[in-house]
C-alpha positions in Angstrom: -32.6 -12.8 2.4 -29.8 -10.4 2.9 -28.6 -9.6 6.4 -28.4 -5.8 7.1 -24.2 -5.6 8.1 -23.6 -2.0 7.9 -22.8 -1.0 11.1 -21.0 -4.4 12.2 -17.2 -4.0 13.2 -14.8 -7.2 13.4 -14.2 -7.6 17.5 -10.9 -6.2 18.8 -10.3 -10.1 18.9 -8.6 -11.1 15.5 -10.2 -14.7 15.7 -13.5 -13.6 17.0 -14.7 -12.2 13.6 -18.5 -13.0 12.1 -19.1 -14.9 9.1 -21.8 -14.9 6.2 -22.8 -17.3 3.9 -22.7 -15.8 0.4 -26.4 -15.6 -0.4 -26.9 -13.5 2.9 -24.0 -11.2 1.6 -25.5 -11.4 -1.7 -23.1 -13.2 -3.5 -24.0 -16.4 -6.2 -22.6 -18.9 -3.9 -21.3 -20.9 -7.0 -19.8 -17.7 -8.9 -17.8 -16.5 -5.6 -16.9 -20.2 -5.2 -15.2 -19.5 -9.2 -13.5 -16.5 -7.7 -12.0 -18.1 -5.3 -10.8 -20.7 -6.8 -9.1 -18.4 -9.5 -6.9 -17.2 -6.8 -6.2 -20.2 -5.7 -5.3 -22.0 -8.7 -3.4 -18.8 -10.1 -0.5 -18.6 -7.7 2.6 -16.1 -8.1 5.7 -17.0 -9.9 8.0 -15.4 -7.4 9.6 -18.6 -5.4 8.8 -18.9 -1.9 12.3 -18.0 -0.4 12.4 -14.5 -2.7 15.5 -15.7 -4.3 15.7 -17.2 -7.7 18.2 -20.4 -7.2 20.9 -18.2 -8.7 21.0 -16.2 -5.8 18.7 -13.1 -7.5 16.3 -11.1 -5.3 13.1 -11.0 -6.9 12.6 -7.3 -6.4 15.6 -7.0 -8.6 14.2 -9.3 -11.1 10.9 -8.4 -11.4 11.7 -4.7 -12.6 15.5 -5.7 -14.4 17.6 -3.6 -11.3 21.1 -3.6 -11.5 23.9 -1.0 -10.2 24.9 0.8 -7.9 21.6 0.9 -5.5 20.5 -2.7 -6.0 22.0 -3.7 -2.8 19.6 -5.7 -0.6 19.8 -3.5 3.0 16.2 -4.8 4.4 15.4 -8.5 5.8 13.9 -10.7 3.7 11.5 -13.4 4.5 10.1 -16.4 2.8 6.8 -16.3 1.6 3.5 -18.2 2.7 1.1 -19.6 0.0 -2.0 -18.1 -1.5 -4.6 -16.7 0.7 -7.1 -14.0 0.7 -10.5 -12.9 2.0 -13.0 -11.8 1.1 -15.6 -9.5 3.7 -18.8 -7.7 2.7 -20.6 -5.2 5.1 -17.8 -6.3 8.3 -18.4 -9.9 7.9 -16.1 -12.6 6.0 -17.7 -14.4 3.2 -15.2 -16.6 1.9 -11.4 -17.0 3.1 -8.6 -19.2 2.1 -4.9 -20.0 3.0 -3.2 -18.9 5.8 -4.5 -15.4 6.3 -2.5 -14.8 10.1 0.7 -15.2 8.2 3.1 -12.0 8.3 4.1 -11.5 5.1 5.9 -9.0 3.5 3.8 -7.2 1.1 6.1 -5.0 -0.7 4.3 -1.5 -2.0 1.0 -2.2 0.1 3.2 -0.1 2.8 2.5 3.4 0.6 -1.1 2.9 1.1 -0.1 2.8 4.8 2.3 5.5 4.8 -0.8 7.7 2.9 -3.5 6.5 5.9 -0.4 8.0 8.3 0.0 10.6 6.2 -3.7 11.9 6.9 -2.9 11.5 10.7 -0.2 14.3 10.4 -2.3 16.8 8.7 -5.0 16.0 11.5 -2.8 16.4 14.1 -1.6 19.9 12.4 2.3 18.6 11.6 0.9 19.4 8.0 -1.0 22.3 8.1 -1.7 22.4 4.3 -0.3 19.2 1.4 0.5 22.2 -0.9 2.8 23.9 1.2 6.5 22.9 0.4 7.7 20.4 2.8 10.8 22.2 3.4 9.0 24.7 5.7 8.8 21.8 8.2 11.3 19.1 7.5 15.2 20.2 8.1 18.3 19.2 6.8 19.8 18.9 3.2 16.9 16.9 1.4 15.2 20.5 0.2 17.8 22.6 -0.1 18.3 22.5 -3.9 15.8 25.4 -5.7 14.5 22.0 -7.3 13.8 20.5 -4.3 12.5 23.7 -2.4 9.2 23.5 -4.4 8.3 20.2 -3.6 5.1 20.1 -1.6 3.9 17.1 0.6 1.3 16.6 -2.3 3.5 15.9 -5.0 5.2 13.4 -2.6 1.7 11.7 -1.8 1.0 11.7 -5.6 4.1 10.5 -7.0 4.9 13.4 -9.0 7.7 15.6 -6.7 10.4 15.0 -8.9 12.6 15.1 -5.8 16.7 15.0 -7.0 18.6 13.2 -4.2 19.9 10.0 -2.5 18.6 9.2 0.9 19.8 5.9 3.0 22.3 4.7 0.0 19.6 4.8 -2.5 19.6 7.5 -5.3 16.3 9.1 -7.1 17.9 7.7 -10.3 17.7 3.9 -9.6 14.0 4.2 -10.7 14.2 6.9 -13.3 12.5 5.8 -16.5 10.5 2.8 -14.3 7.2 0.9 -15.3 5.1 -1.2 -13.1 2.5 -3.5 -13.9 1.9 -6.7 -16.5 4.1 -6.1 -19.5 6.5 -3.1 -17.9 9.1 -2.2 -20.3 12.4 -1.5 -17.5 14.9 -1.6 -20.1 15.8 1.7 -19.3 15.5 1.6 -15.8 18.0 3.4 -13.8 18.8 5.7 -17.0 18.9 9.0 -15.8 16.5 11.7 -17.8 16.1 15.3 -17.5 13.9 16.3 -14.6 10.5 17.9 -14.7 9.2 20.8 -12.8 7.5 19.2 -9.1 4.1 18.6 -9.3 4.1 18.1 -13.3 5.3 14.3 -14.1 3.8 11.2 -12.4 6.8 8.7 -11.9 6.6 5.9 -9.2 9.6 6.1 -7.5 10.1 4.1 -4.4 13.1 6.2 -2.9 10.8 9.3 -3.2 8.4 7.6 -1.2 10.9 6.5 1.8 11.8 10.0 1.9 8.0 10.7 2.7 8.5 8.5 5.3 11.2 10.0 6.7 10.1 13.7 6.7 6.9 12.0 8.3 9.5 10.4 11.3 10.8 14.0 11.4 7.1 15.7 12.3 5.6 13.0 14.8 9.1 12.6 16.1 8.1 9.0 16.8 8.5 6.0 14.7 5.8 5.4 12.2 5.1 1.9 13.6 4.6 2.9 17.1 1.7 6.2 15.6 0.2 3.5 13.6 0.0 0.6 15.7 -1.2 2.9 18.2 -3.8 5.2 16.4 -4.7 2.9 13.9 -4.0 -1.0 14.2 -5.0 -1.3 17.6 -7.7 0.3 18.0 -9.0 -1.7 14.8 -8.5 -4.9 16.5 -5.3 -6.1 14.4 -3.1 -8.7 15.4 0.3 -7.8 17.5 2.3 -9.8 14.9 2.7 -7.2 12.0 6.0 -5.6 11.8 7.4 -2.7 9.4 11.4 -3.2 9.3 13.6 -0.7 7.7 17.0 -0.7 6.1 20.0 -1.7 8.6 21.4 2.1 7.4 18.1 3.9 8.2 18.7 4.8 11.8 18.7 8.1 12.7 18.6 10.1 16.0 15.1 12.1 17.2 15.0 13.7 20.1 17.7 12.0 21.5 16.4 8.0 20.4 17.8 6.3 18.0 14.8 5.5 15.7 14.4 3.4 12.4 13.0 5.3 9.4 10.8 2.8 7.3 10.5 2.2 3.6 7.6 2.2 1.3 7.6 -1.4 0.3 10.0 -4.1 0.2 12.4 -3.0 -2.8 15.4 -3.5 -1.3 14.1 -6.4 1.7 12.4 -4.6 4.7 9.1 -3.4 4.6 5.6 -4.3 6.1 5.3 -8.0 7.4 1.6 -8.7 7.9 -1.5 -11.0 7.5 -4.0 -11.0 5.1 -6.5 -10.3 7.9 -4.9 -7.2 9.4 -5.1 -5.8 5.4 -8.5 -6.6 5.6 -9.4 -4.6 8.8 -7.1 -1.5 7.4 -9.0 -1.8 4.1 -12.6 -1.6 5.8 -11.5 1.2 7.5 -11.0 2.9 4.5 -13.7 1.8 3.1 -16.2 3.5 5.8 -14.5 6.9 5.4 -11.9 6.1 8.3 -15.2 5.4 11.1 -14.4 2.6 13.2 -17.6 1.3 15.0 -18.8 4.8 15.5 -15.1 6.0 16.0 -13.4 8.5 13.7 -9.6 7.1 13.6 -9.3 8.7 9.9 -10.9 11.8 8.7 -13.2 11.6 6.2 -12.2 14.6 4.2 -8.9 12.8 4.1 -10.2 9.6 2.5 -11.8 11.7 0.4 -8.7 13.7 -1.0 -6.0 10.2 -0.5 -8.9 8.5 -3.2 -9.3 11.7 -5.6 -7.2 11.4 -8.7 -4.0 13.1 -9.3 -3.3 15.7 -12.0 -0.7 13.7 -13.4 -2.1 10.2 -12.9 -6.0 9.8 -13.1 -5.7 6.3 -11.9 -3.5 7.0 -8.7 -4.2 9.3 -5.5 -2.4 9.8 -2.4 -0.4 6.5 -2.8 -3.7 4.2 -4.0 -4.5 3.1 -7.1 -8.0 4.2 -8.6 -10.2 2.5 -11.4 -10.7 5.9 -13.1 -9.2 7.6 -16.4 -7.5 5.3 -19.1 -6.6 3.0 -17.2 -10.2 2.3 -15.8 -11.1 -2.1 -15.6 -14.3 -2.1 -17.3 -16.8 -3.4 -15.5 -15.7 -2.4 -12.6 -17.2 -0.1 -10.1 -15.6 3.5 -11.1 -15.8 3.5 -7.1 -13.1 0.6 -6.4 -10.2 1.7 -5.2 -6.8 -0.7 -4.0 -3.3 -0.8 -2.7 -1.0 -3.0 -4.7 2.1 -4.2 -3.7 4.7 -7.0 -5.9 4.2 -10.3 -5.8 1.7 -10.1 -6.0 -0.6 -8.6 -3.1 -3.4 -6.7 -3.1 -6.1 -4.9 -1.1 -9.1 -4.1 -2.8 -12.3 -2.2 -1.9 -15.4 -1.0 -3.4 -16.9 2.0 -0.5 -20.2 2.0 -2.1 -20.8 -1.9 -2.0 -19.0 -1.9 1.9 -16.6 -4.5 -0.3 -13.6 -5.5 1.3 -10.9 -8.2 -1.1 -7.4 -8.9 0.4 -5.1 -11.2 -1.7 -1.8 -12.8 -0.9 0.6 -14.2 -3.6 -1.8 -13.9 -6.9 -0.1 -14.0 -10.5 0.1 -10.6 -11.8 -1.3 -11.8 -14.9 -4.7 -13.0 -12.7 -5.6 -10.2 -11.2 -7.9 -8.4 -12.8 -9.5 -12.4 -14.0 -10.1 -12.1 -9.7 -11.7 -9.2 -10.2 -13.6 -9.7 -12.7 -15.2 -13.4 -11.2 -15.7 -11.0 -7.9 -17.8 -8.5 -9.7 -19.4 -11.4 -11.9 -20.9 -13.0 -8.4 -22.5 -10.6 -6.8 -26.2 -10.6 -7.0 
């Protein structure tokens, strides 16, 4: 018989968190058994230490960088094993590896900077995504008639266009960029002929680290501290996570000299954190932002950061969707994830309370995850 879970929240104690068996989650105990296994057995090619023995970052590797902005200005830490969990209605089902370890876990931190994102406009330091950030952020990032247009959507979607070079890193470096299994980045770092904001999808990580900035600029506090403090701890997550910027990121606010953070781990830097902490962030998501009775997110926020952008029907505010062309058959047109190299993942499914973190999976084995998931429930 299945257990009713879905009103249980994890315990503000990381280790204190309740378990299932998979038949009372409604899993086939053998088939999630298979899925788990697939992960295990289907570890990432990166090396552990993140350098290839010919002294290569694996950022730079993985999407063919060179030039002029492939300098490594972030720290850089060796990588644990494969581990993952998996949690249905609050409870954990399966879990393997070591799933305390801080991590980094590159582009995961968009998802993160979307989630802070929706704090802003709750708080009223974004009083509408469409109107152009300039209105509210200072200084020379906007001042361009290109840049002028760009709203706080377009950076949430991926699609500003924004022309500029923020912390030593140029717009350009990932002009003409692809991302996923079989990404052609021949060209990468070729510049091309801009589009009108709001009109070309492009992931471009040193758009997205200028999002974080003009985000530092309207709390006026360090991202870290607004999240640890409005989200992570109030979910319970560990006091080991860390989000490190760039050793040139510093800049002054109010009189403190405070670290803007990147989106992922492109150049070193980043968010180091555990597999467990993922997992809390992505049931909050999954329950509209509700914590044990406690709004911490708004739902209409959810609602708009997992609505599919004009330009990209798989991708919202900084998550990935399973909708348009791109859509995994099979799977739930309501899963949603936050994906970051190497690769690591956080995936949900809302309308199954569905909660899957994975650490150091083959990019190739993903979707064969999945797919076993999906295959197992009952």
């Amino acid at each position: 018989m299945t257990i009713s879970t879905e009103s249980y929240a994890p315990s503000s104690d990381g280790d204190a968190w309740d378990t299932l068996s998979p038949a009372q989650a409604g899993f086939d105990a053998a088939g999630l058994a298979t899925a788990v296994d697939f992960a295990k057995a289907h570890e990432s090619s990166w090396p552990r230490s993140l350098y290839y023995p010919d002294g290569r970052y694996v950022g730079l590797v993985e999407w063919d960088e060179s030039g002029p902005w492939s300098e490594i200005v972030g720290p850089v830490r060796e990588r644990g094993g494969p581990a993952g969990l998996i949690v249905k209605g609050g409870r954990i089902v399966a879990e393997w590896g070591d799933t305390a370890r801080t991590d980094m876990t590159f582009s995961i931190a968009k998802s993160y900077i979307a989630i802070l994102a929706g704090l802003a406009a709750s708080d009223g330091l974004i009083s509408d995504v469409d109107e152009p950030v300039a209105k509210t952020v200072a200084g020379p990032w906007f001042e361009s008639a290109h840049n002028r247009a760009i709203t706080w959507r377009h950076l949430l979607q991926q699609s500003s266009e924004w022309q500029g070079e923020i912390f030593g890193k140029s717009d350009q470096v990932d002009h003409n960029r692809q991302i996923g299994p079989g990404a052609d980045n021949s060209r990468k770092g070729e510049k091309r002929l801009l589009q009108p904001p709001g009109s070309y999808y492009e992931y471009n990580d040193v758009r997205v680290n200028l999002l974080a900035y003009c985000l530092l600029q309207r709390f006026r506090r360090p991202l870290p501290e607004v999240l640890r403090e409005r989200i992570m701890d109030p979910i319970g997550a560990s006091q080991d996570w860390r989000w490190q910027g760039y050793d040139n990121a510093f800049v002054e606010i109010d009189g403190r000299r405070v670290q803007s953070v990147p989106g992922g781990g492109h150049w070193g830097g980043g968010l180091f954190i555990g597999a467990r902490d993922h997992a809390r962030v992505g049931l909050l998501v999954a329950r509209g932002g509700v914590w044990g009775g406690r709004e911490l997110l708004s739902p209409a926020w959810i609602d708009a950061m997992l609505t599919p952008s004009p330009t990209l029907a798989n991708y919202g505010y900084l998550w990935w969707l399973n909708r348009g062309a791109a859509a995994k058959p099979g799977v739930p047109a309501t899963a949603v994830f936050a994906l970051g190299a190497g690769v690591n993942a956080i995936w949900l499914d809302p309308a199954q309370d569905l909660v899957a973190v994975l650490r150091w999976i083959d990019k190739t084995a993903l979707d064969g995850f999945v797919d076993r998931l999906i295959a197992a429930i009952r």
